[in-house]
C-alpha positions as CSV (number, residue, x, y, z in Angstrom):
1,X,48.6,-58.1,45.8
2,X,47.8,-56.1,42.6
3,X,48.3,-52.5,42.2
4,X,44.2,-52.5,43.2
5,X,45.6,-53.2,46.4
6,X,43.2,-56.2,46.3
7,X,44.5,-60.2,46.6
8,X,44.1,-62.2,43.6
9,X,41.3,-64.0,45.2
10,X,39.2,-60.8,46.1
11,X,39.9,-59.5,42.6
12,X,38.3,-62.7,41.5
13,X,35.4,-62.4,43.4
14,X,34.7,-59.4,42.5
15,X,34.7,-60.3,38.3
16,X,32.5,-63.5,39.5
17,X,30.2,-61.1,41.0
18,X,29.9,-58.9,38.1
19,X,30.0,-61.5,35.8
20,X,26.9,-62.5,37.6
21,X,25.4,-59.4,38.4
22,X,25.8,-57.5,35.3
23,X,23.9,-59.7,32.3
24,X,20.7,-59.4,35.3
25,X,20.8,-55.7,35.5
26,X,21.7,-55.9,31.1
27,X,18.7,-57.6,30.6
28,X,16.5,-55.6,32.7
29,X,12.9,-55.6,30.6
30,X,12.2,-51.4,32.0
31,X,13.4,-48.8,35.0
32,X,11.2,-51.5,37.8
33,X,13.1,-54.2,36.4
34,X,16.7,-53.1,37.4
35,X,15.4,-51.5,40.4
36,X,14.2,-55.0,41.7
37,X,17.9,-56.3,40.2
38,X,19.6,-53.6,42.1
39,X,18.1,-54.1,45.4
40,X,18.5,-57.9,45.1
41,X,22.3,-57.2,44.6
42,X,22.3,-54.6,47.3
43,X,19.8,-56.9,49.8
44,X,23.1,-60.0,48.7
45,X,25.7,-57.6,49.3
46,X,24.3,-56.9,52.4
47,X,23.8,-60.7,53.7
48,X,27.5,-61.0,52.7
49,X,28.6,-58.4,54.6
50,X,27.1,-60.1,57.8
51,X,27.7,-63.3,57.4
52,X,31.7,-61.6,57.0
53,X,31.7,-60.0,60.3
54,X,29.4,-56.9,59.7
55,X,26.3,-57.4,61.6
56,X,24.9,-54.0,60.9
57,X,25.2,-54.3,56.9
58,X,21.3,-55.0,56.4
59,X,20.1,-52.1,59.0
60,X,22.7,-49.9,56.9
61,X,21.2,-50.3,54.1
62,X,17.5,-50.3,55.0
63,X,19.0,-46.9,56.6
64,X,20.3,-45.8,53.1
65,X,17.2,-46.7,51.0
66,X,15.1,-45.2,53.7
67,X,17.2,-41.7,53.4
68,X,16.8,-41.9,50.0
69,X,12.9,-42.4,49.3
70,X,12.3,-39.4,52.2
71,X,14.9,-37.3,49.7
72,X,12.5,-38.7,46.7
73,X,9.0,-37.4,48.6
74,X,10.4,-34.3,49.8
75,X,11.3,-33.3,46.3
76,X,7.9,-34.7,45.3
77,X,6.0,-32.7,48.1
78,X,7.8,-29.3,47.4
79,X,7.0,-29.8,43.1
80,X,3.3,-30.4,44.4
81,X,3.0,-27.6,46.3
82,X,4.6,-24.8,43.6
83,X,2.1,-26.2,41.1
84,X,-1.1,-26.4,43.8
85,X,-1.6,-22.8,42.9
Protein backbone atom coordinates (compact mmCIF):
# COMPACT_ATOMS: atom_id res chain seq x y z
CA UNK A 1 0.00 0.00 0.00
CA UNK A 2 1.06 3.70 -0.70
CA UNK A 3 0.78 6.45 1.62
CA UNK A 4 -2.67 7.10 -0.60
CA UNK A 5 -3.76 4.30 1.22
CA UNK A 6 -4.57 2.84 -2.21
CA UNK A 7 -2.76 -0.76 -3.68
CA UNK A 8 -0.50 -0.41 -6.44
CA UNK A 9 -3.10 -1.78 -8.69
CA UNK A 10 -5.90 0.71 -7.84
CA UNK A 11 -3.40 3.51 -8.04
CA UNK A 12 -2.84 2.26 -11.51
CA UNK A 13 -6.22 2.28 -12.41
CA UNK A 14 -6.89 5.23 -11.42
CA UNK A 15 -3.76 7.06 -13.84
CA UNK A 16 -5.27 4.63 -16.74
CA UNK A 17 -8.49 6.24 -16.17
CA UNK A 18 -7.34 9.66 -16.28
CA UNK A 19 -5.03 9.05 -18.78
CA UNK A 20 -8.03 8.18 -20.68
CA UNK A 21 -10.49 10.45 -19.46
CA UNK A 22 -8.58 13.64 -19.35
CA UNK A 23 -7.26 14.27 -23.26
CA UNK A 24 -11.47 13.69 -23.90
CA UNK A 25 -12.55 16.41 -21.50
CA UNK A 26 -8.91 18.53 -22.90
CA UNK A 27 -10.19 18.44 -26.19
CA UNK A 28 -13.61 19.45 -25.53
CA UNK A 29 -14.65 21.70 -28.79
CA UNK A 30 -17.14 24.26 -26.14
CA UNK A 31 -19.01 24.09 -22.47
CA UNK A 32 -21.72 21.09 -24.29
CA UNK A 33 -18.81 19.27 -25.36
CA UNK A 34 -17.31 18.43 -21.83
CA UNK A 35 -20.69 18.32 -20.41
CA UNK A 36 -21.43 15.24 -22.75
CA UNK A 37 -17.62 14.02 -21.73
CA UNK A 38 -18.39 14.39 -18.16
CA UNK A 39 -21.59 12.53 -18.02
CA UNK A 40 -20.15 9.79 -20.20
CA UNK A 41 -17.38 9.42 -17.42
CA UNK A 42 -19.90 9.77 -14.72
CA UNK A 43 -22.63 7.33 -16.71
CA UNK A 44 -18.93 4.70 -16.84
CA UNK A 45 -18.13 5.37 -13.44
CA UNK A 46 -21.42 4.45 -12.57
CA UNK A 47 -21.64 0.99 -14.69
CA UNK A 48 -18.37 0.25 -12.86
CA UNK A 49 -19.59 0.77 -9.70
CA UNK A 50 -22.30 -1.97 -10.33
CA UNK A 51 -20.81 -4.32 -12.02
CA UNK A 52 -18.32 -3.97 -8.53
CA UNK A 53 -20.94 -4.76 -6.08
CA UNK A 54 -22.89 -1.35 -6.04
CA UNK A 55 -26.17 -1.96 -7.57
CA UNK A 56 -27.58 1.45 -6.72
CA UNK A 57 -24.50 3.52 -8.45
CA UNK A 58 -26.72 4.41 -11.71
CA UNK A 59 -30.00 5.44 -9.61
CA UNK A 60 -27.35 7.56 -7.43
CA UNK A 61 -26.36 9.35 -9.92
CA UNK A 62 -29.57 9.96 -11.95
CA UNK A 63 -30.48 11.16 -8.23
CA UNK A 64 -27.48 13.60 -8.18
CA UNK A 65 -27.95 15.13 -11.73
CA UNK A 66 -31.56 15.31 -11.02
CA UNK A 67 -30.92 17.39 -7.65
CA UNK A 68 -28.76 19.46 -9.49
CA UNK A 69 -30.83 20.61 -12.66
CA UNK A 70 -33.96 21.32 -10.00
CA UNK A 71 -31.03 23.64 -8.10
CA UNK A 72 -30.29 25.06 -11.85
CA UNK A 73 -34.29 26.02 -12.54
CA UNK A 74 -34.95 27.16 -9.20
CA UNK A 75 -32.20 29.65 -9.50
CA UNK A 76 -33.49 30.30 -13.11
CA UNK A 77 -37.20 30.67 -11.92
CA UNK A 78 -36.41 33.11 -8.98
CA UNK A 79 -33.85 35.46 -11.63
CA UNK A 80 -37.12 35.47 -13.86
CA UNK A 81 -39.32 36.50 -11.53
CA UNK A 82 -37.10 39.69 -9.99
CA UNK A 83 -36.74 40.87 -13.60
CA UNK A 84 -40.75 40.15 -14.65
CA UNK A 85 -41.41 43.50 -13.13
Amino acid sequence: MSGSGMSPEALKRLRNLAAFWNPRMQAATDDADLARICFDRAKAAAKRAQKNGQPDAMHRLAEELARWAADLERADATRQGRHAA
